[in-house]
Backbone as a chain_set.jsonl record, in Angstrom:
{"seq": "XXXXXXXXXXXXXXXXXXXXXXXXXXXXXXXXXXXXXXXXXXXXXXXXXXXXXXXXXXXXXXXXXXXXXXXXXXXXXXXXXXXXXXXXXXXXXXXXXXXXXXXXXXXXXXXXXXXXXXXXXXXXXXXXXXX", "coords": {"N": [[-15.049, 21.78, -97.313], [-12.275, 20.03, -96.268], [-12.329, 16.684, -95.601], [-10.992, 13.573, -93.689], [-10.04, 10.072, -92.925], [-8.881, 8.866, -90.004], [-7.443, 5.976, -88.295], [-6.545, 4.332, -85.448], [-4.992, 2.819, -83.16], [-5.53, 0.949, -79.3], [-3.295, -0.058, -77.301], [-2.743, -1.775, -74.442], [-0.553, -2.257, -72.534], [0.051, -4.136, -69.143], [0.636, -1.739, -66.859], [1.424, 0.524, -68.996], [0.977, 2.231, -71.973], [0.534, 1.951, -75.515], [1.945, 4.497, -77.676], [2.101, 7.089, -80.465], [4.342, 9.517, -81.206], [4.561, 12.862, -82.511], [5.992, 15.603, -83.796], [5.699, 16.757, -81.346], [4.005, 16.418, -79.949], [1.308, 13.481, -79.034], [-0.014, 10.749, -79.64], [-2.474, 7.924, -79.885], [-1.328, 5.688, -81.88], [-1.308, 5.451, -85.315], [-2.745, 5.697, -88.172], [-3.502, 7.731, -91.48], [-6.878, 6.861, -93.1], [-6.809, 5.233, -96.989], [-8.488, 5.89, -99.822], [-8.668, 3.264, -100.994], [-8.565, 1.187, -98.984], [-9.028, -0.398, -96.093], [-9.851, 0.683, -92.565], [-9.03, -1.406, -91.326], [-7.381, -3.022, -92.713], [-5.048, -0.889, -93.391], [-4.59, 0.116, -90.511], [-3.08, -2.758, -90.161], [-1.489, -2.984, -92.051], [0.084, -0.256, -91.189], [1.294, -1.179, -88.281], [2.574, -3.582, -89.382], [5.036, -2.444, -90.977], [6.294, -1.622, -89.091], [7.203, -3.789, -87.62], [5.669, -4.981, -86.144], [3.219, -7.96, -85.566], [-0.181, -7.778, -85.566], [-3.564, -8.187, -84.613], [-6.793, -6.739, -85.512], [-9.431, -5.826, -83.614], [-12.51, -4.595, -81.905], [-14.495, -1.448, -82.79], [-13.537, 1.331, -80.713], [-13.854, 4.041, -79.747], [-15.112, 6.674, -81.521], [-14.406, 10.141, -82.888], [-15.193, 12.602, -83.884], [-14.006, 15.433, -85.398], [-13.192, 18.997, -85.681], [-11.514, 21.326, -87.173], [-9.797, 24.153, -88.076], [-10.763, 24.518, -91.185], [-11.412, 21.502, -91.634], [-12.391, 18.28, -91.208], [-12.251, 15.716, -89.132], [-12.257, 12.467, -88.774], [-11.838, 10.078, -86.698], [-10.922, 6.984, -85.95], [-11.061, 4.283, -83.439], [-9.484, 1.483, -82.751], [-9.658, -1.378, -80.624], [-7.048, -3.615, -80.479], [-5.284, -6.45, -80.58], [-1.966, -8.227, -79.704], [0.202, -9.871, -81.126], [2.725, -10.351, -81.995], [5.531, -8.243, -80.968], [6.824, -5.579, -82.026], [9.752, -3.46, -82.791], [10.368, -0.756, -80.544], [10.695, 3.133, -81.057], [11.955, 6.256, -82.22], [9.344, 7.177, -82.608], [7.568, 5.632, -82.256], [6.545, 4.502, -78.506], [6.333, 3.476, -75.696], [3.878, 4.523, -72.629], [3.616, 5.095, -69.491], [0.42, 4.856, -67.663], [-0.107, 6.475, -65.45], [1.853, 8.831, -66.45], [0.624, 10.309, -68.566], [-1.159, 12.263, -68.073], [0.22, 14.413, -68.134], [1.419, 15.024, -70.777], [1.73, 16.034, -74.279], [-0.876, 15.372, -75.327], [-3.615, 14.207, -78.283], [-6.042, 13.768, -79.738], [-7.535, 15.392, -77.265], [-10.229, 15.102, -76.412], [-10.543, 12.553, -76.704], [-8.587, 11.112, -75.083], [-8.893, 11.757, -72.526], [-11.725, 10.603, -72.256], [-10.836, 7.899, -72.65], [-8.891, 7.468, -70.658], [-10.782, 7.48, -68.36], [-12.045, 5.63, -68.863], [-10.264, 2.874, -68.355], [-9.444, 3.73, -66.137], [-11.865, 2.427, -64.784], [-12.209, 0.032, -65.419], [-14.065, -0.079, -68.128], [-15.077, -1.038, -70.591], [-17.065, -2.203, -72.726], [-18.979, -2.055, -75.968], [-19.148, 1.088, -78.045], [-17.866, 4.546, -78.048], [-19.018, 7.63, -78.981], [-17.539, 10.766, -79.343], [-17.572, 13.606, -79.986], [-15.437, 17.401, -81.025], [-14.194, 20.1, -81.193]], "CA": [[-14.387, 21.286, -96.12], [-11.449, 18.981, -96.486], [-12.392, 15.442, -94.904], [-10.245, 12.592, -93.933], [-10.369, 9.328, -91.709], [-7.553, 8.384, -89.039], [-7.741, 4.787, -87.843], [-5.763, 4.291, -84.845], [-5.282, 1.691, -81.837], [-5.59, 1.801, -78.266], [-2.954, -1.136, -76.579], [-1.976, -1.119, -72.886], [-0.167, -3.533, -71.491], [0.324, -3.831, -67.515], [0.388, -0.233, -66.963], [2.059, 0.727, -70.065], [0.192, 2.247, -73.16], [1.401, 2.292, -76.79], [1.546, 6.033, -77.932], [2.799, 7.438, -81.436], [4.665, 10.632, -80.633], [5.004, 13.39, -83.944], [5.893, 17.207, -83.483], [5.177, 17.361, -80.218], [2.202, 15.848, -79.711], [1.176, 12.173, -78.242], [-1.479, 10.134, -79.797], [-2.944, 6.645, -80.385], [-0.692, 4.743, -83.266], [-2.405, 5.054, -86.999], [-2.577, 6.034, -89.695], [-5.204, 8.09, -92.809], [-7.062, 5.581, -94.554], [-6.977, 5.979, -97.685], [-9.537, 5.328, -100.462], [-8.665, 1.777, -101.656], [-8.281, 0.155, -98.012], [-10.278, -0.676, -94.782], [-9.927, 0.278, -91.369], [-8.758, -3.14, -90.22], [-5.583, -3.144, -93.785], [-4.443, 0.375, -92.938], [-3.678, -0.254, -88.833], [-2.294, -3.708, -90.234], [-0.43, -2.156, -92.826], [1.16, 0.661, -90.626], [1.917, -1.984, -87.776], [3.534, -4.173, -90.196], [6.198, -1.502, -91.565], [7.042, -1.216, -87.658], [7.641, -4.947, -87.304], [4.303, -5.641, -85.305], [2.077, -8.261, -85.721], [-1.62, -7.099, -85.035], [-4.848, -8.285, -85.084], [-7.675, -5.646, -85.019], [-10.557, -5.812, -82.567], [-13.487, -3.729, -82.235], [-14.598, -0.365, -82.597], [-13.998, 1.351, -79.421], [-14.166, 5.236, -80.059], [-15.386, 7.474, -82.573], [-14.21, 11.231, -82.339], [-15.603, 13.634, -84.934], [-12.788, 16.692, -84.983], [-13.125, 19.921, -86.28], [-10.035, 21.737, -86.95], [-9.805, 25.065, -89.074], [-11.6, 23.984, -92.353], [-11.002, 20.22, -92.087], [-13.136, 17.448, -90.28], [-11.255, 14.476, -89.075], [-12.595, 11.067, -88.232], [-10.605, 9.217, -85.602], [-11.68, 5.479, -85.585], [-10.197, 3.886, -82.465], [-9.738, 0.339, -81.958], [-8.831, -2.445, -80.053], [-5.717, -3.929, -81.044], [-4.17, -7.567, -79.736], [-0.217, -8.139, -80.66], [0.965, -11.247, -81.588], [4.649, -9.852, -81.847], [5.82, -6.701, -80.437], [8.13, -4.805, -82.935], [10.693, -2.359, -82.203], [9.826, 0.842, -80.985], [11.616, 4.092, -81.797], [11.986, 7.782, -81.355], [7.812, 7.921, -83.021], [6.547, 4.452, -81.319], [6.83, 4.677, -77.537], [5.2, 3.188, -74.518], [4.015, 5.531, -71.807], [3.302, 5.258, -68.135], [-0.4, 5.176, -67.614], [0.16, 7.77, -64.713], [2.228, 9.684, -67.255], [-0.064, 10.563, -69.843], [-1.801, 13.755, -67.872], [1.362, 15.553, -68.342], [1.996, 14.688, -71.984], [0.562, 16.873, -74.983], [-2.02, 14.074, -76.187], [-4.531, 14.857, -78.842], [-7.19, 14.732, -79.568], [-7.979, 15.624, -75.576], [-11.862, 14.549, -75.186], [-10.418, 10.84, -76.75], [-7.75, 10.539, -74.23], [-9.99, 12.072, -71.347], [-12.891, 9.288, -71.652], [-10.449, 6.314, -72.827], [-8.407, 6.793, -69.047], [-11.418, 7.413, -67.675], [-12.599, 4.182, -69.087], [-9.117, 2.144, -68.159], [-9.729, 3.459, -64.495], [-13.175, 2.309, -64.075], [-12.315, -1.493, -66.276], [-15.327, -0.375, -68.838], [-14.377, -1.719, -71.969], [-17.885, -2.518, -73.834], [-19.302, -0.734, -76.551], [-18.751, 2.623, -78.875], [-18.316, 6.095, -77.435], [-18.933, 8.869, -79.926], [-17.225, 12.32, -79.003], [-17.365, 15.363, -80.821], [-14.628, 17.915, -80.536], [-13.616, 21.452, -82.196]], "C": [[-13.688, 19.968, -96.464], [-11.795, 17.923, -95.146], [-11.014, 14.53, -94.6], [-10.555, 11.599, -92.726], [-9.16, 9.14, -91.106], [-7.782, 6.952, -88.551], [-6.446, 4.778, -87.414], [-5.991, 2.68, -83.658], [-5.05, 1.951, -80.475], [-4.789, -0.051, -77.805], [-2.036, -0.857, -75.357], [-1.721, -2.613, -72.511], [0.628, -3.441, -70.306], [0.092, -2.303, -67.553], [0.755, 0.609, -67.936], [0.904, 1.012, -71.337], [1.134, 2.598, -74.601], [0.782, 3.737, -77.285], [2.575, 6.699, -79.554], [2.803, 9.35, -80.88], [5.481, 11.627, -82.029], [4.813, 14.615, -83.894], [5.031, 17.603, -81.897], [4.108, 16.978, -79.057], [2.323, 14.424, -79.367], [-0.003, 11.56, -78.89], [-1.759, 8.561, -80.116], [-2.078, 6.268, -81.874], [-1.921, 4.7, -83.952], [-2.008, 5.645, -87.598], [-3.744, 6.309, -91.013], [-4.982, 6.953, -93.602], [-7.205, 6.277, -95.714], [-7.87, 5.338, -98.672], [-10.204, 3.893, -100.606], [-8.887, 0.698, -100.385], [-9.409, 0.232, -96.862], [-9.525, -0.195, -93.652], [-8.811, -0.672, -91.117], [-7.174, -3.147, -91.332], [-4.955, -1.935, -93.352], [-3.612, 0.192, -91.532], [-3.362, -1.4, -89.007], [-1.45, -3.063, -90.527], [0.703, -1.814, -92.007], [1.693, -0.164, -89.46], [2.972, -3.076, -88.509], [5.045, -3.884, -90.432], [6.624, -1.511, -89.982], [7.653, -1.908, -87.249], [6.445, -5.432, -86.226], [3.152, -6.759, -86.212], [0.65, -8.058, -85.026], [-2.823, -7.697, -85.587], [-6.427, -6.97, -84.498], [-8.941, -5.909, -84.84], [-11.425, -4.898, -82.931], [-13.823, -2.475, -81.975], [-14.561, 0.335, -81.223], [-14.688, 2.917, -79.036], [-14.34, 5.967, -81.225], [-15.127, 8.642, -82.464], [-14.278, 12.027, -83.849], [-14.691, 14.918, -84.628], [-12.852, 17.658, -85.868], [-12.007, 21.128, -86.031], [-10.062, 22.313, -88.504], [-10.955, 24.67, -90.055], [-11.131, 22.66, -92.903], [-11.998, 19.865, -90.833], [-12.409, 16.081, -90.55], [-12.048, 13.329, -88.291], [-11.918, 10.442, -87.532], [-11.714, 8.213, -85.235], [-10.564, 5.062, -84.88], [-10.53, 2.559, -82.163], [-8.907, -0.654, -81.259], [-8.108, -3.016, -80.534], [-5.522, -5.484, -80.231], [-2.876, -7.641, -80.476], [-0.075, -9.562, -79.944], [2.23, -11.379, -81.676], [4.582, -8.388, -81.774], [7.037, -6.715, -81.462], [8.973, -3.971, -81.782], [9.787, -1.23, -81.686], [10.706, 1.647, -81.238], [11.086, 5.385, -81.496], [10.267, 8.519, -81.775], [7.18, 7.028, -82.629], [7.21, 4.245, -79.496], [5.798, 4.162, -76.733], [5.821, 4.049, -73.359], [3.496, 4.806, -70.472], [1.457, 5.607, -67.929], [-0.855, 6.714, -66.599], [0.595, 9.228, -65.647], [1.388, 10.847, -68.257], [-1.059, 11.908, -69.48], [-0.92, 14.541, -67.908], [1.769, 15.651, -69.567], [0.879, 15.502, -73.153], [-0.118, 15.911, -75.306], [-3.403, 14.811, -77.146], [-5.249, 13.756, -79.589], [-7.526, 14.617, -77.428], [-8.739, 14.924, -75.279], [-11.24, 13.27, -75.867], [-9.753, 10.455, -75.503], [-8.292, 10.691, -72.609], [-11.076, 11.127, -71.332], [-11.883, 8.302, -71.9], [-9.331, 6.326, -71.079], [-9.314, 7.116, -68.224], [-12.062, 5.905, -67.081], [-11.911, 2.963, -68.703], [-9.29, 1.958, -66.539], [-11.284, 2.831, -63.672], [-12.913, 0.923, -64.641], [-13.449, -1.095, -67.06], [-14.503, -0.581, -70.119], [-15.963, -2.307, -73.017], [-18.393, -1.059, -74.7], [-18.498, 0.265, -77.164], [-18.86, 3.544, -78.107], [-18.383, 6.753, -78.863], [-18.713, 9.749, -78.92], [-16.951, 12.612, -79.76], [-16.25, 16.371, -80.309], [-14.477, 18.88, -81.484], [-13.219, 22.703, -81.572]], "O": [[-14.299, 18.977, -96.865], [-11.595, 18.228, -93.97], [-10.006, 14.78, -95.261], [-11.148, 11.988, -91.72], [-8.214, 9.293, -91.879], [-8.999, 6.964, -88.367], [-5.446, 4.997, -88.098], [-6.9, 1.859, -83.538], [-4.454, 2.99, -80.192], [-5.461, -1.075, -77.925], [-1.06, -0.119, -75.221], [-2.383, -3.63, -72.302], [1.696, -2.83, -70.286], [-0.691, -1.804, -68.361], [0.314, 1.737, -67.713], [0.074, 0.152, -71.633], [2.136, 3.308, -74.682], [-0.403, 4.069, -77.306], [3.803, 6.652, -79.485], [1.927, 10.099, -80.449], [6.585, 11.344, -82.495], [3.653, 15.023, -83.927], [4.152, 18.397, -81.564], [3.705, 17.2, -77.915], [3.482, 14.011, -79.375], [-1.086, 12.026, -78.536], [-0.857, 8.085, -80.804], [-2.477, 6.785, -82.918], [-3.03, 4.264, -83.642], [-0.893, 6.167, -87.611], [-4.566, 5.498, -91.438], [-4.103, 6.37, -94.236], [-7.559, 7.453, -95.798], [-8.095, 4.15, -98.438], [-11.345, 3.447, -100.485], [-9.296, -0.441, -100.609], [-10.458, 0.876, -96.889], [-8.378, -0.641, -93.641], [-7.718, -0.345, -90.653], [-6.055, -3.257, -90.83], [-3.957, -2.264, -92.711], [-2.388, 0.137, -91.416], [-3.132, -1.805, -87.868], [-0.65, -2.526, -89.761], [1.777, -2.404, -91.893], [2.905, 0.051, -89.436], [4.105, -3.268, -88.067], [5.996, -4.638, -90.226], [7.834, -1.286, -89.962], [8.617, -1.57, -86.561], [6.66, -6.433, -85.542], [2.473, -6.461, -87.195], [0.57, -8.249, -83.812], [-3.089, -7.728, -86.788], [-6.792, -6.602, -83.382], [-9.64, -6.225, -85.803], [-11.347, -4.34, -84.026], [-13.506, -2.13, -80.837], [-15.486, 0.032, -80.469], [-15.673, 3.084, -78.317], [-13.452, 5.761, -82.053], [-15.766, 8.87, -81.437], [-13.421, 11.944, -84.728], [-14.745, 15.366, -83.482], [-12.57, 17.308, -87.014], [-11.741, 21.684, -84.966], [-10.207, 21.725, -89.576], [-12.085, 24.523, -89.589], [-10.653, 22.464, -94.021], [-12.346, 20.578, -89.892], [-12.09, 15.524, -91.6], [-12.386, 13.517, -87.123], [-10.92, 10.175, -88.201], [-12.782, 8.32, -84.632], [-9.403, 5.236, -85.252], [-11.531, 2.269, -81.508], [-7.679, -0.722, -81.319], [-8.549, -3.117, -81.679], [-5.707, -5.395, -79.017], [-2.703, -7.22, -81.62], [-0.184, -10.065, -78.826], [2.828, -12.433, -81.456], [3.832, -7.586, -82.33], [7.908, -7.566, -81.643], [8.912, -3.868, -80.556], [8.744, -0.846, -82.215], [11.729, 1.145, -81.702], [10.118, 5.655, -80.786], [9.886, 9.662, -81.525], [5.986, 7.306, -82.509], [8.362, 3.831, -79.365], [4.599, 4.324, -76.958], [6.973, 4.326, -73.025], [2.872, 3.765, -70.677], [1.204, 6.802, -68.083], [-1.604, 7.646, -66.894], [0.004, 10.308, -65.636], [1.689, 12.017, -68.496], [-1.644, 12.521, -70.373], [-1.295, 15.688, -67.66], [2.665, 16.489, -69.668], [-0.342, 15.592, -73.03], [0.709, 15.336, -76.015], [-4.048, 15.776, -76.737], [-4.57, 12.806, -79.977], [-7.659, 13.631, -76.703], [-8.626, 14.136, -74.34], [-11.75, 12.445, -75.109], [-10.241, 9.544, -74.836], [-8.1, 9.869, -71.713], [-11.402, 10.796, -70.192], [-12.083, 7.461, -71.023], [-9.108, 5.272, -70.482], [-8.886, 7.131, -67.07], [-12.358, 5.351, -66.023], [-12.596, 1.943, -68.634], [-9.307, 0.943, -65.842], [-11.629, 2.811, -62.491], [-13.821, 0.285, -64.109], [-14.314, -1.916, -66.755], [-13.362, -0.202, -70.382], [-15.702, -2.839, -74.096], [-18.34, 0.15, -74.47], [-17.299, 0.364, -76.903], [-19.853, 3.589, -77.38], [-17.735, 6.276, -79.794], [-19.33, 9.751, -77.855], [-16.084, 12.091, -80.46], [-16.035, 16.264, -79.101], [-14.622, 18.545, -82.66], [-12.819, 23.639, -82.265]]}, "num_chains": 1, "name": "protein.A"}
């Protein structure tokens, strides 16, 4: 079984959430880590190349994903921005309303994190599982 990790971020500002949008699909900005780097250099990294400055916060979701004969890690964290880059036709901010009409994936992440937006909970790790 082919592994890999995803490290992504979750930033909303006013009603507005940042969303990377690629074949179709809608998901949390990131990017696979890859051997040599951390977490925390990777979602610099790929903010960097965008023109964002970012500092990365703390773990907020964990989502274990099983998909065909691959298992995918999706580390989700808090994000602050220090400078907003450009966005572009693959970095986009969405409409918090919006986002139940939009393909978004992984599902059970985006299903507890606006659950979690509409209630203000913000401490703590979730783990979800998904396949």
């Amino acid at each position: 079984m082919a592994n890999k990790i995803l490290a992504s971020a979750i930033w909303v500002n006013n009603d507005l959430m940042l969303l990377q949008h690629d074949e179709g699909e809608y998901h949390l900005p990131g990017i696979e880590v890859q051997d040599d780097e951390t977490n925390e250099m990777a979602l610099t990294e790929f903010f960097r190349k965008k023109g964002w400055a970012i500092a990365v916060g703390g773990l907020r979701y964990l989502v274990e994903e099983i998909k065909n004969d691959s298992k995918i890690l999706h580390l989700t964290f808090e994000i602050s921005v220090m400078k907003q880059g450009s966005l572009d036709e693959d970095l986009t901010l969405k409409l918090l309303s919006e986002i139940d009409d939009l393909n978004v994936q992984p599902v059970v992440l985006f299903g507890k994190l606006l659950a979690d937006l509409q209630s203000s909970k913000s401490s703590g790790c979730v783990t979800l599982v998904s396949w």
